[in-house]
Biopython code that builds the backbone (N, CA, C, O; Angstrom):
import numpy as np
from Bio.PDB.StructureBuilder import StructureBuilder

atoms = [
    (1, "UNK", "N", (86.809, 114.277, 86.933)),
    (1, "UNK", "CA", (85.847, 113.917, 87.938)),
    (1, "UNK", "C", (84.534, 114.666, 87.737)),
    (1, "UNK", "O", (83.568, 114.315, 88.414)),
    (2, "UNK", "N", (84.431, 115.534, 86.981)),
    (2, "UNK", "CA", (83.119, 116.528, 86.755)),
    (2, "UNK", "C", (82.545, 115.671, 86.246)),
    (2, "UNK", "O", (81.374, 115.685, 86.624)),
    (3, "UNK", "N", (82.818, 114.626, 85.324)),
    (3, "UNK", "CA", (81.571, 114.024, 84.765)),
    (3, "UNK", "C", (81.015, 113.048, 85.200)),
    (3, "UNK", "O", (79.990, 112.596, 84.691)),
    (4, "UNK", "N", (81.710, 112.448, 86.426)),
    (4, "UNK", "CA", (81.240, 111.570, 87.334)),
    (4, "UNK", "C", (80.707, 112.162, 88.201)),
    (4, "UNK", "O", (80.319, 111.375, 89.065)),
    (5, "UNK", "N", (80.434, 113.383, 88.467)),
    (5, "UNK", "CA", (80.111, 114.456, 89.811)),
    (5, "UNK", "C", (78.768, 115.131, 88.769)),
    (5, "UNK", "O", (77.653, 115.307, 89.260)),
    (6, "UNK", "N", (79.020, 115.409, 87.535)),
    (6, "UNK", "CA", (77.297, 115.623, 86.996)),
    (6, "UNK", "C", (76.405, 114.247, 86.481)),
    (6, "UNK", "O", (75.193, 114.430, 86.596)),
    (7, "UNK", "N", (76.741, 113.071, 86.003)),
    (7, "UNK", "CA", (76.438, 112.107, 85.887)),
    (7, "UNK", "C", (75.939, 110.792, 86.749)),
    (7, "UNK", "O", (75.263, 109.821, 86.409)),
    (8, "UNK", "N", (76.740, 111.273, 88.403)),
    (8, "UNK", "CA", (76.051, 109.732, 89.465)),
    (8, "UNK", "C", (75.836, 110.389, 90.307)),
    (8, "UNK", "O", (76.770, 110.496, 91.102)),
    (9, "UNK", "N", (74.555, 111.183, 90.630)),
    (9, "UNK", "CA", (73.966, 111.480, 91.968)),
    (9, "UNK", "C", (73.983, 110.407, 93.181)),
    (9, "UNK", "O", (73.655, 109.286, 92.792)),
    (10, "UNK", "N", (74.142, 110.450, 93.897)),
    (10, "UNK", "CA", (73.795, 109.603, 95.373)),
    (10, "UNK", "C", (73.087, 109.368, 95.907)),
    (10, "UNK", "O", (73.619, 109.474, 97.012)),
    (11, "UNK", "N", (71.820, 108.982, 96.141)),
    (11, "UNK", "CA", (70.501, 108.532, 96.868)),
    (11, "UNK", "C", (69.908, 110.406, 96.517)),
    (11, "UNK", "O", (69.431, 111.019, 97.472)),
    (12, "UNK", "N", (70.012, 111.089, 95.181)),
    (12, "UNK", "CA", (69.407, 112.054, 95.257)),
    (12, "UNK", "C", (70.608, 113.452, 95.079)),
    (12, "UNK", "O", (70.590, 114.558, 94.539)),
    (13, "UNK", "N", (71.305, 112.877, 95.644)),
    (13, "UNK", "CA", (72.176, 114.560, 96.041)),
    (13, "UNK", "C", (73.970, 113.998, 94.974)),
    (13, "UNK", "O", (74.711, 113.016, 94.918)),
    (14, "UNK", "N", (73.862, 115.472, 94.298)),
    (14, "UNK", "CA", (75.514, 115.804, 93.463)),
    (14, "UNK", "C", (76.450, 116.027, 94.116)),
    (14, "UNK", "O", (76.280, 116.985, 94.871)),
    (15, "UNK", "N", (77.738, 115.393, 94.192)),
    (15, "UNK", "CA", (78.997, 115.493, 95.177)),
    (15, "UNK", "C", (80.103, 116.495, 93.856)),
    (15, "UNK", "O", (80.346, 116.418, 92.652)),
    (16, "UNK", "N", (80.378, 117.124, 94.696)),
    (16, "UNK", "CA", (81.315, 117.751, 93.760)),
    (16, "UNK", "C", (82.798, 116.951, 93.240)),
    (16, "UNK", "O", (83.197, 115.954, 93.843)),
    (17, "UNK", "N", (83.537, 117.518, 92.062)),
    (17, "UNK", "CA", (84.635, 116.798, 92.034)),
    (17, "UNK", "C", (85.260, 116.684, 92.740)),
    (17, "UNK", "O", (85.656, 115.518, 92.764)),
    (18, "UNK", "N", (85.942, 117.645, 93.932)),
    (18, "UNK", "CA", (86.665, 117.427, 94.592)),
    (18, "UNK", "C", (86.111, 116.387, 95.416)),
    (18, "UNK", "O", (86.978, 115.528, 95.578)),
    (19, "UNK", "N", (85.024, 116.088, 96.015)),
    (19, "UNK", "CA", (84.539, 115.347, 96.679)),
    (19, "UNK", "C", (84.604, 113.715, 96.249)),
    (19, "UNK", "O", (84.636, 112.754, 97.017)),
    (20, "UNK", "N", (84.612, 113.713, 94.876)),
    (20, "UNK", "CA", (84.724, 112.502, 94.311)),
    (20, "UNK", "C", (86.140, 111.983, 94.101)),
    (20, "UNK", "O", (86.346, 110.776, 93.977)),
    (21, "UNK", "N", (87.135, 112.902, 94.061)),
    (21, "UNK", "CA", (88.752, 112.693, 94.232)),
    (21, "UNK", "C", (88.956, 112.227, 95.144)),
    (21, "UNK", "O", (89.502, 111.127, 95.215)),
    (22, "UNK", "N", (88.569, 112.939, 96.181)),
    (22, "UNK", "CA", (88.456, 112.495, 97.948)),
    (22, "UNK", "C", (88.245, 111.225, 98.298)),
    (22, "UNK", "O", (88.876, 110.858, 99.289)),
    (23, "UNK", "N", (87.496, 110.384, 97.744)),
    (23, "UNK", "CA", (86.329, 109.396, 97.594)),
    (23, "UNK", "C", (87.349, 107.843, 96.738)),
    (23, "UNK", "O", (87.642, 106.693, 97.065)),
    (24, "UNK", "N", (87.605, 108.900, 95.342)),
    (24, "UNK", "CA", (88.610, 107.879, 94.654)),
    (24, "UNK", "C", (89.960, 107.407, 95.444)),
    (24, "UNK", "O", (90.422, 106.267, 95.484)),
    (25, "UNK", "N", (90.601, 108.899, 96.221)),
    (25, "UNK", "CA", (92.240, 108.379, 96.761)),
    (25, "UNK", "C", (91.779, 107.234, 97.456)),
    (25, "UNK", "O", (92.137, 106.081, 97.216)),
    (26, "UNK", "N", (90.842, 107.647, 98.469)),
    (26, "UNK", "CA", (91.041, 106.402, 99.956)),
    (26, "UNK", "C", (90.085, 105.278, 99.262)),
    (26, "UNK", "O", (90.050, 104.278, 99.979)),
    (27, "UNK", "N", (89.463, 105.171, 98.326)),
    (27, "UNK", "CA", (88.964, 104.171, 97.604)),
    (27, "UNK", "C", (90.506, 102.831, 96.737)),
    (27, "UNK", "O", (90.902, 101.693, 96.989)),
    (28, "UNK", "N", (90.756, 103.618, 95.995)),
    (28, "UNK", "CA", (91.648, 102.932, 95.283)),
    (28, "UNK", "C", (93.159, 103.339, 95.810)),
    (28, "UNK", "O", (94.024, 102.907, 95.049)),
    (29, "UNK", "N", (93.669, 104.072, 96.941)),
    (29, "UNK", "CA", (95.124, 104.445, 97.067)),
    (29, "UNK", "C", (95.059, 103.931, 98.573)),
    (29, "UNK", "O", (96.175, 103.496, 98.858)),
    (30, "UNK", "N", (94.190, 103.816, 99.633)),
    (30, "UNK", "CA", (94.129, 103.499, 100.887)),
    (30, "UNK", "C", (94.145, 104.940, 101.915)),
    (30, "UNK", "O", (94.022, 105.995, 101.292)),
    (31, "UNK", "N", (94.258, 105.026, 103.132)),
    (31, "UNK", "CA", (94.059, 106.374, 103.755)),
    (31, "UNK", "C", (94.529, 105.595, 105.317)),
    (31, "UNK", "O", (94.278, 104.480, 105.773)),
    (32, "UNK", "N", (95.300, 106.743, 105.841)),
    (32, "UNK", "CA", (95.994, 106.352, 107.312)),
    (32, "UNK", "C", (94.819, 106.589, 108.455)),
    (32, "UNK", "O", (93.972, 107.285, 107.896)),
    (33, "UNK", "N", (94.469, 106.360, 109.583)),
    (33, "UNK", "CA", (94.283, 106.761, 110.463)),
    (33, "UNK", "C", (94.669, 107.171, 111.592)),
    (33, "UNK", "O", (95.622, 106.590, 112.112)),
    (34, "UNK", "N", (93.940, 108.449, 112.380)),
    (34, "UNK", "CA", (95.005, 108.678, 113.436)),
    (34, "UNK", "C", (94.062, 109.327, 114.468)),
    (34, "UNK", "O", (93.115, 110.052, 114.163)),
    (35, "UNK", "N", (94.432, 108.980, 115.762)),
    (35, "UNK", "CA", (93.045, 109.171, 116.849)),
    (35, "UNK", "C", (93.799, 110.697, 117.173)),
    (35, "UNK", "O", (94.977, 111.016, 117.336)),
    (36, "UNK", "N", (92.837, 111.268, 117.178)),
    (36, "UNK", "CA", (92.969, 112.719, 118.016)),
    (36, "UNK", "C", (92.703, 112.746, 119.274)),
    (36, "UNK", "O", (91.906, 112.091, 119.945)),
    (37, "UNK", "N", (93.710, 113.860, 119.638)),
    (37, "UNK", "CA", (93.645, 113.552, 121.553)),
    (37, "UNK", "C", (92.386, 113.866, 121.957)),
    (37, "UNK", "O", (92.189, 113.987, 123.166)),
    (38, "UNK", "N", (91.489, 114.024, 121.181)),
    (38, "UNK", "CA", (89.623, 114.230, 121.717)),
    (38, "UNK", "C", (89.291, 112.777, 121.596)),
    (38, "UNK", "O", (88.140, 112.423, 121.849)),
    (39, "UNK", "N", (89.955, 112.133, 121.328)),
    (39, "UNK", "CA", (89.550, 110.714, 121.013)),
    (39, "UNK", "C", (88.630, 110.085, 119.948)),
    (39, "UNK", "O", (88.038, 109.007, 119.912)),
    (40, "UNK", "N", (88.736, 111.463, 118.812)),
    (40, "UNK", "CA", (87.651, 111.179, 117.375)),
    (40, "UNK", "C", (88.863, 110.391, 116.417)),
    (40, "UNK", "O", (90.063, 110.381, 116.690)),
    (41, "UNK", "N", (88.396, 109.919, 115.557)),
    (41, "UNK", "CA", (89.545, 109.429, 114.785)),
    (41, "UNK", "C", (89.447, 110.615, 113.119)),
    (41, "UNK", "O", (88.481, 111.224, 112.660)),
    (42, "UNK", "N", (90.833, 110.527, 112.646)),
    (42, "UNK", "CA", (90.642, 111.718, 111.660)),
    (42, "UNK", "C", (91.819, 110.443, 110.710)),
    (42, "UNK", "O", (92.883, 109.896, 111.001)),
    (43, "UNK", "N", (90.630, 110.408, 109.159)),
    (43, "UNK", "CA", (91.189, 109.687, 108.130)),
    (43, "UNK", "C", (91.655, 110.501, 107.191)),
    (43, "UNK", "O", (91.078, 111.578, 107.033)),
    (44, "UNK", "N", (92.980, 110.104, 106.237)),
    (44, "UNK", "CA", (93.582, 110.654, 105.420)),
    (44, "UNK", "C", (94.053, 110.211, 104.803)),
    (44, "UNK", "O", (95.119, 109.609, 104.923)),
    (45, "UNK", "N", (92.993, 110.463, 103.364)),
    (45, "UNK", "CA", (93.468, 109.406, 102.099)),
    (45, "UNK", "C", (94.782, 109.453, 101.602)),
    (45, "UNK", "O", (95.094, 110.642, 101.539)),
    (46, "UNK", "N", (95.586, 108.826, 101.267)),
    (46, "UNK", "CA", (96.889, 108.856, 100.655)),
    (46, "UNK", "C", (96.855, 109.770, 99.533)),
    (46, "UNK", "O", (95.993, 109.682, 98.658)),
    (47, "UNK", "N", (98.005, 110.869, 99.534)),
    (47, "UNK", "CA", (98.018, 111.582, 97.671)),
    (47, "UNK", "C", (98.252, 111.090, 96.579)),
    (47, "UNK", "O", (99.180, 110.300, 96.409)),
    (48, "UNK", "N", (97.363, 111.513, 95.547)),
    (48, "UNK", "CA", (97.543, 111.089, 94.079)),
    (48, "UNK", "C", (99.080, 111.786, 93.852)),
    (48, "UNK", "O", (99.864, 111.508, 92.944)),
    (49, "UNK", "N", (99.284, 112.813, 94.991)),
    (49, "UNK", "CA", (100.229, 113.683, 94.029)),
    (49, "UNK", "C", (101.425, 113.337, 94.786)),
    (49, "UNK", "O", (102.244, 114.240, 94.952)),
    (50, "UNK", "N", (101.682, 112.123, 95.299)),
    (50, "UNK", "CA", (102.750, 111.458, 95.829)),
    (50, "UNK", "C", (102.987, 110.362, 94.769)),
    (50, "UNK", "O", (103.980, 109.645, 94.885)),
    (51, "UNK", "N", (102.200, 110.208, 93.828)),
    (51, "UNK", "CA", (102.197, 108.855, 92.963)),
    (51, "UNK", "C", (103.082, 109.287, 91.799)),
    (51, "UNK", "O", (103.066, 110.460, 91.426)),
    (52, "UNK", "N", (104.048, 108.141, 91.068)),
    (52, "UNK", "CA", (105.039, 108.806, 90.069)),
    (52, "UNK", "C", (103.715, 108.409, 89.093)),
    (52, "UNK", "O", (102.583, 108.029, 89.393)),
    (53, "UNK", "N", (104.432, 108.694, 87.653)),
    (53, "UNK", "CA", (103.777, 108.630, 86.160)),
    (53, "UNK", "C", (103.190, 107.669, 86.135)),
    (53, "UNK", "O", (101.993, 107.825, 85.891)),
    (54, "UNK", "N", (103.600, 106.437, 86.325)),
    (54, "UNK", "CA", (103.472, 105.194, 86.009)),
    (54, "UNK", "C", (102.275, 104.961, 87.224)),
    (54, "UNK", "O", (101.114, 104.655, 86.953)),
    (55, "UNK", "N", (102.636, 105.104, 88.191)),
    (55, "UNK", "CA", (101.549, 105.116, 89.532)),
    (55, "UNK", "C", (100.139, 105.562, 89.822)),
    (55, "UNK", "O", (99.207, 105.133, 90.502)),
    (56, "UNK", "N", (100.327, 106.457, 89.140)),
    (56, "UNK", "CA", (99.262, 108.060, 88.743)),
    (56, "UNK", "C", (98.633, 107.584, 87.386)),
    (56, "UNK", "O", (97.583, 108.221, 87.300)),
    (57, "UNK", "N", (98.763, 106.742, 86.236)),
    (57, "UNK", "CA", (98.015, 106.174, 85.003)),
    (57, "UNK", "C", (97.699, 105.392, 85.530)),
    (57, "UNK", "O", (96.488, 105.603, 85.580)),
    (58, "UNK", "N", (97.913, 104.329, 86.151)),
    (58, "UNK", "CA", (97.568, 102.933, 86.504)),
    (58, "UNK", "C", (96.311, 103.734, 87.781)),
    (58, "UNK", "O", (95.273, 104.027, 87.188)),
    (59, "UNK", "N", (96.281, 103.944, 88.662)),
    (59, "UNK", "CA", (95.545, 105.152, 89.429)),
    (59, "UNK", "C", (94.240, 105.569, 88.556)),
    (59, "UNK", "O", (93.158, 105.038, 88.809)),
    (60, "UNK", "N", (94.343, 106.348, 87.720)),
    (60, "UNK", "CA", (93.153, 106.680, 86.756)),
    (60, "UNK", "C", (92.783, 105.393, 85.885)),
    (60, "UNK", "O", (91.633, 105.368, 85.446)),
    (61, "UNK", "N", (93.535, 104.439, 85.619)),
    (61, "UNK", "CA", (92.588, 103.492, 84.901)),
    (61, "UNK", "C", (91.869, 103.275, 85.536)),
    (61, "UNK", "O", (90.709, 103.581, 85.261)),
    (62, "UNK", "N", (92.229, 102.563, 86.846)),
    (62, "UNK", "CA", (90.719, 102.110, 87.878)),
    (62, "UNK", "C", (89.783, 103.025, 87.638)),
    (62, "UNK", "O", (88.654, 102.828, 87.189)),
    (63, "UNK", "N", (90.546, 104.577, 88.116)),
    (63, "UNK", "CA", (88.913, 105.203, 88.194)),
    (63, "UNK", "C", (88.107, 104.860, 86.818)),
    (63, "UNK", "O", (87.032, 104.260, 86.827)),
    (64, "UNK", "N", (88.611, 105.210, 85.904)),
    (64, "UNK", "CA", (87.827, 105.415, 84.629)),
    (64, "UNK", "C", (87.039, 103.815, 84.340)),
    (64, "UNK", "O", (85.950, 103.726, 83.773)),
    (65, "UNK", "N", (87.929, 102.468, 84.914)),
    (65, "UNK", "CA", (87.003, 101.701, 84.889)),
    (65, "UNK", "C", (86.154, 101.754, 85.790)),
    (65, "UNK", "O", (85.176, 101.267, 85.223)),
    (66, "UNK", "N", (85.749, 102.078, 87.092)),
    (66, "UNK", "CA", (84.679, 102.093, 87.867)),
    (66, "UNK", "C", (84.109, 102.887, 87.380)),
    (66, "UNK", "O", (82.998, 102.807, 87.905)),
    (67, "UNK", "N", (84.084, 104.111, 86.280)),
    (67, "UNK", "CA", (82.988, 104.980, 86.267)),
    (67, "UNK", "C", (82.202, 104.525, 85.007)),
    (67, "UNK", "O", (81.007, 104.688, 84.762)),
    (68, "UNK", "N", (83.395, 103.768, 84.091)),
    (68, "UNK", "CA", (82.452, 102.819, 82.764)),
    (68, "UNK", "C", (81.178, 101.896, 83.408)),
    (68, "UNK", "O", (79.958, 101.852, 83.250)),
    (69, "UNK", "N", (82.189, 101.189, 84.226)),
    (69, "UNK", "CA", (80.830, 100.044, 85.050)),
    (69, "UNK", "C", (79.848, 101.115, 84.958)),
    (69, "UNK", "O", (79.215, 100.899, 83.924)),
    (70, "UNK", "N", (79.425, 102.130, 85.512)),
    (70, "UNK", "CA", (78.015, 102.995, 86.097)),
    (70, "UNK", "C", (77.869, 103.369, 85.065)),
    (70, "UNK", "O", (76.804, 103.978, 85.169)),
    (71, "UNK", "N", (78.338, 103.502, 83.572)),
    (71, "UNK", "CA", (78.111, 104.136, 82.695)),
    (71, "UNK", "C", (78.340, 105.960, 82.316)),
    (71, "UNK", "O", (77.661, 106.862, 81.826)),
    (72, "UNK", "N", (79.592, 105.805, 82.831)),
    (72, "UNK", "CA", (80.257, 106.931, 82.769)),
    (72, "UNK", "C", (81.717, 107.210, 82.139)),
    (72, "UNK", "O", (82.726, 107.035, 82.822)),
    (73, "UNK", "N", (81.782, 107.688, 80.694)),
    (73, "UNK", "CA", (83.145, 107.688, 79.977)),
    (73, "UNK", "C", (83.543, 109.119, 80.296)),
    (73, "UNK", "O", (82.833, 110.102, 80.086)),
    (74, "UNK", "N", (84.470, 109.124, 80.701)),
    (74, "UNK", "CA", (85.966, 110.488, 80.828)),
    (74, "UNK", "C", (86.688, 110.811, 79.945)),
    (74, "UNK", "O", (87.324, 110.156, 79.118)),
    (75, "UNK", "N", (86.537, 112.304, 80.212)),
    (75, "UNK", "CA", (86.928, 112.571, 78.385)),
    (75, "UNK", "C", (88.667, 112.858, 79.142)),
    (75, "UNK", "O", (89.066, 112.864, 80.307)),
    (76, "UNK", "N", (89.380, 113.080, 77.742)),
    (76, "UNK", "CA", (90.666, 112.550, 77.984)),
    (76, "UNK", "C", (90.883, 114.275, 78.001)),
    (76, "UNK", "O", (89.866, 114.959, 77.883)),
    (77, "UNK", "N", (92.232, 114.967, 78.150)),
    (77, "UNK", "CA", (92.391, 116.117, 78.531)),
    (77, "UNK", "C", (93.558, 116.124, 77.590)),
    (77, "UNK", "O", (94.550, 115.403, 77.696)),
    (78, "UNK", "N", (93.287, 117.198, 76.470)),
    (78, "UNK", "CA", (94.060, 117.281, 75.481)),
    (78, "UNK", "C", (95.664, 117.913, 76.111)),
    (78, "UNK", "O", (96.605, 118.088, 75.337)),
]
sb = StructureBuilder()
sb.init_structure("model")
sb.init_model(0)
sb.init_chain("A")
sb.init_seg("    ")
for serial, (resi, resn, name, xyz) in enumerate(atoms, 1):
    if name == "N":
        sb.init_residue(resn, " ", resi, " ")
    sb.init_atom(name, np.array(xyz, "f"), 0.0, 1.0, " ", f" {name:<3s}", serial, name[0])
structure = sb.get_structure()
């Protein structure tokens, strides 16, 4: 995610990786909602780290294809 976090600023401003993980789960994995007794609602992306092998590759292809679209290749992690 660092190279999508130094590579696609946002109307100006750098999101960190974690921020862009954050961004990817409830993007491509979905996220629950749940009203707090203040009556705010608090979202929570589903874990990558609930996903088996097979779940978790298929998972990063998307990302890595949404970050090709913007012109962003991910280097692979030896």
């Amino acid at each position: 995610m660092a190279s999508i976090s130094d590579a696609l600023p946002v109307q100006g401003q750098t999101f960190s990786p974690a921020v862009w993980h954050e961004y990817f789960k409830q993007h491509f994995l979905g996220a629950k909602t749940f009203t707090l007794p203040n009556g705010k609602e608090l979202v929570i992306p589903t874990s990558s780290a609930s996903l088996d092998t097979q779940e978790f590759g298929e998972y990063m292809e998307r990302v890595e294809a949404w970050a090709a679209k913007r012109g962003v290749f991910l280097q692979e992690l030896a």
